[in-house]
C-alpha positions in Angstrom: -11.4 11.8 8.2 -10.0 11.6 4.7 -8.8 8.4 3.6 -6.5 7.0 0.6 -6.5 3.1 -0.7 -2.6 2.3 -1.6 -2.7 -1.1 -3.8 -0.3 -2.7 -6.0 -0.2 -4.7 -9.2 1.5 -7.1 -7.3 3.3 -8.2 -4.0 6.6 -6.6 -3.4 6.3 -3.4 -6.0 6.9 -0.8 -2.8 3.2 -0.1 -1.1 4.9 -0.1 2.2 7.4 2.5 1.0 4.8 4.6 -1.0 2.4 4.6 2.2 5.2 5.5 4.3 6.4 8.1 2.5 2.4 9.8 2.2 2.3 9.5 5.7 5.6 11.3 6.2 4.7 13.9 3.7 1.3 14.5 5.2 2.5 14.9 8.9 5.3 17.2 7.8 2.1 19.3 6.2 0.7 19.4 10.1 -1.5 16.5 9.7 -2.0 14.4 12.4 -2.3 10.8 9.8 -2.8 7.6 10.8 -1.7 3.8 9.0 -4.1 0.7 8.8 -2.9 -2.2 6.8 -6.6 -4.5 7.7 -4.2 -7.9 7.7 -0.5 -8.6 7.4 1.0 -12.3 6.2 4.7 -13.4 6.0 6.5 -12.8 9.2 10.4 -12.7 9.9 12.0 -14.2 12.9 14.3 -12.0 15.4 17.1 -13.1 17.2 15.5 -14.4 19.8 13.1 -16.3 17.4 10.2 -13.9 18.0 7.9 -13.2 15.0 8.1 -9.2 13.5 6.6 -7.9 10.4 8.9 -5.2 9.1 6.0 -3.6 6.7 4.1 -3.0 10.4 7.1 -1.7 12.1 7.7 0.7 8.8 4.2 1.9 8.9 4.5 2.5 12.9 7.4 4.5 12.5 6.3 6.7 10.3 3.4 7.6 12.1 5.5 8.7 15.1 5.1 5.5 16.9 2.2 7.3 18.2 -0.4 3.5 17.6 0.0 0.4 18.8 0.7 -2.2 16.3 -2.7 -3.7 17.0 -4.3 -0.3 16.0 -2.5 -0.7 12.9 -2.6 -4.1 11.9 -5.1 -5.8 13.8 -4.5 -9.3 12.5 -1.1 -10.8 11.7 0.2 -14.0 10.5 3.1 -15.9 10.1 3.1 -17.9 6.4 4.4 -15.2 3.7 1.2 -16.4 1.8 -2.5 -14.6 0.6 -4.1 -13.8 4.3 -6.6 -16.0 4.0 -4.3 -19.3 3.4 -1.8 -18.5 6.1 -5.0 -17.9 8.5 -5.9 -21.6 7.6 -2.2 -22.9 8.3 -2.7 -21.3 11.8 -6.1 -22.9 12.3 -8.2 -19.6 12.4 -9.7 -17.1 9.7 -9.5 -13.5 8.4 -12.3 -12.0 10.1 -13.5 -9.9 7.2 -15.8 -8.2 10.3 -12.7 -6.6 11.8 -11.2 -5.8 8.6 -14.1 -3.1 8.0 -14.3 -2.7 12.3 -10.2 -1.6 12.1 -10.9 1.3 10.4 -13.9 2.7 12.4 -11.2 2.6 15.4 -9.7 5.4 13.6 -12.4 8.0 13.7 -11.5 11.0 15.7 -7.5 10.2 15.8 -6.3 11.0 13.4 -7.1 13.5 10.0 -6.5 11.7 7.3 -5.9 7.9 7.2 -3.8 5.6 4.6 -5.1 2.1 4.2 -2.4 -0.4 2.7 -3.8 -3.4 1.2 -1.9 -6.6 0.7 -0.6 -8.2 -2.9 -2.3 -7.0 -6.0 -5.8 -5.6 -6.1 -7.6 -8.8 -6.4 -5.4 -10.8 -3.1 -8.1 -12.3 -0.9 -7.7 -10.6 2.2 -10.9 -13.0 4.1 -12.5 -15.9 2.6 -15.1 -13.5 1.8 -13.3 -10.2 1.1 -11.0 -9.2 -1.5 -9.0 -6.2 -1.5 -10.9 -4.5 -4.3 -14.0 -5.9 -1.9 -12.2 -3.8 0.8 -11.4 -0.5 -1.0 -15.3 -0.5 -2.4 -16.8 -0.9 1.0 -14.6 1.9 2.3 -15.4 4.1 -1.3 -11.8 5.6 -1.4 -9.8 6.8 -4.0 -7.4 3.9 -4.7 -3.8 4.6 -5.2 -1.6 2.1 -7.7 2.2 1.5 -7.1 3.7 -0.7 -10.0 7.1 -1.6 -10.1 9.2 -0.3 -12.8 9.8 -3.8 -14.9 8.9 -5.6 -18.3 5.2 -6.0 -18.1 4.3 -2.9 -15.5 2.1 -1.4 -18.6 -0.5 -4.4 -19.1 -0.7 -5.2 -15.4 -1.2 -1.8 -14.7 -3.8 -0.9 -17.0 -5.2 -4.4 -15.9 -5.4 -2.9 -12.5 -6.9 0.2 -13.3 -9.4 -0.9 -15.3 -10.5 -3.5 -12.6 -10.6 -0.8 -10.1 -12.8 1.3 -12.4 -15.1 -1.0 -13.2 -16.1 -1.7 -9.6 -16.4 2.6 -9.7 -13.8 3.6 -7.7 -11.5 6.6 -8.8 -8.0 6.0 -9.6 -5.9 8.9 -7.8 -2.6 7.8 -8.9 -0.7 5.3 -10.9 3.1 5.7 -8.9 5.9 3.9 -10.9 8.6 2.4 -8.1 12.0 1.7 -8.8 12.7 -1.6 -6.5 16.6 -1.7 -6.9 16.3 -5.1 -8.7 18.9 -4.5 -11.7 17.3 -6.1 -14.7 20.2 -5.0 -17.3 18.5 -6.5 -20.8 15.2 -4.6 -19.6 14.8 -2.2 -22.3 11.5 -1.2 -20.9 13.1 0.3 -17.8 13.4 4.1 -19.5 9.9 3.8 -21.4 7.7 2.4 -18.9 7.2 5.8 -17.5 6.4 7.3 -21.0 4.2 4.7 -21.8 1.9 4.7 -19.4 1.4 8.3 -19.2 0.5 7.4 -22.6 -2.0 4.7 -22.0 -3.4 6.1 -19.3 -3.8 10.2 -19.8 -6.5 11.0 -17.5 -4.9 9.4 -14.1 -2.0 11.6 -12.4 1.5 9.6 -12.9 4.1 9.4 -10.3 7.9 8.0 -11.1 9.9 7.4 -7.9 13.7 6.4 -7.5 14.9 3.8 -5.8 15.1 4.5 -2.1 17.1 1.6 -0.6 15.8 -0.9 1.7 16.4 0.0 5.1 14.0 2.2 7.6 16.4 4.6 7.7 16.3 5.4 3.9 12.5 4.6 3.9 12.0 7.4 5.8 13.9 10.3 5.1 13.6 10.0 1.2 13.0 13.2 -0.4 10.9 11.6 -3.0 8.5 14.3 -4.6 4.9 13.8 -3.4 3.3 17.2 -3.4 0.8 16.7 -6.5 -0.3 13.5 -5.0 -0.2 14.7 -1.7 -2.6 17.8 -2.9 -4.6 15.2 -4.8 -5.5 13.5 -1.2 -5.6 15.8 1.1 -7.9 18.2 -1.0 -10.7 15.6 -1.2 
């Protein structure tokens, strides 16, 4: 089973989206790809005050709604908070034991699976486990979506470099437009140029903005076939 890491610089710079969209791209290749996001914080309420979390539903849709939200997110909380600290408001812990055990579940069903940390590389997923702790016990190529705004370049390289260290391999750097007009952001048109700059030797991605709905989410014709080839080809 081939596996991809998908990280982020930060929360909220489109991880959900960019895993989606891989999964999409990969099943309409034939593949038969699964989703596994280890832990999930920051739930909404439904009408009739149940608790959802949207980035789960996303990810289940785009597999085919063929798993069970449990397959793909075994463990859920409420607080929009690191894992670790809305485990504690709940009275309980990340079980840094089933984050490693939630993938294993995935052997044999599926050909290729994408794993979608939470936050920025360095989020603490357990009290013992970070993400980067995560992606180097699983030793897959890592992923990096950055969201196109005034300081992308530092935390990006920031990112990479981190990731590096520990000796993982950068795939992909994927700049994400969010949507969120910053009009007195010059850097908006030369992020891009800059960090193909900065960082030569890791394949660059630039994405549009896709809207916010699951509708959008999944029938965006963003390009992905260089990364896609970069994955599947390992």
């Amino acid at each position: 089973m081939q596996t991809a890491f998908v990280t982020g610089t930060d929360t909220n710079v489109g991880k959900t989206y960019v895993t989606c969209l891989l999964i999409r791209k990969l099943r309409g290749a034939g593949f038969q790809v699964g989703a596994y996001k280890p832990v999930c914080s920051g739930a909404e309420l439904d009408a009739k005050g149940n608790p959802f979390w949207s980035d789960i539903d996303a990810l289940r849709s785009a597999t085919g709604l063929q798993f069970s939200l449990d397959m793909i997110c075994p463990q859920r909380f409420l607080a929009a908070t690191a894992p670790n600290v809305a485990a504690e408001m709940e009275g309980t812990t990340v079980s840094s034991e089933l984050l490693l055990q939630g993938i294993a579940e995935w052997e044999g069903k599926a050909d290729s699976l994408i794993i979608e940390g939470a936050g920025g590389i360095l989020c603490p997923l357990s009290n013992e486990l970070s993400v980067l702790d995560l992606a180097i016990r699983i030793k897959a190529p890592v992923i990096v979506v950055a969201a196109n705004q005034l300081g992308v370049i530092s935390h990006t390289r920031l990112t990479v470099e981190r990731i590096r260290d520990s000796g993982l391999e950068v795939a992909a750097v994927i700049l994400n437009e969010t949507g969120i007009l910053r009009s007195a952001d010059a850097s908006l048109t030369t992020n891009a140029r800059q960090l193909s700059y900065w960082l030569p030797d890791v394949p660059h991605l630039h994405l549009p903005f896709h809207g916010t709905t699951v509708s959008v989410l999944h029938n965006s014709s963003a390009p992905m076939n260089p990364l896609l080839a970069h994955v599947i080809g390992r």
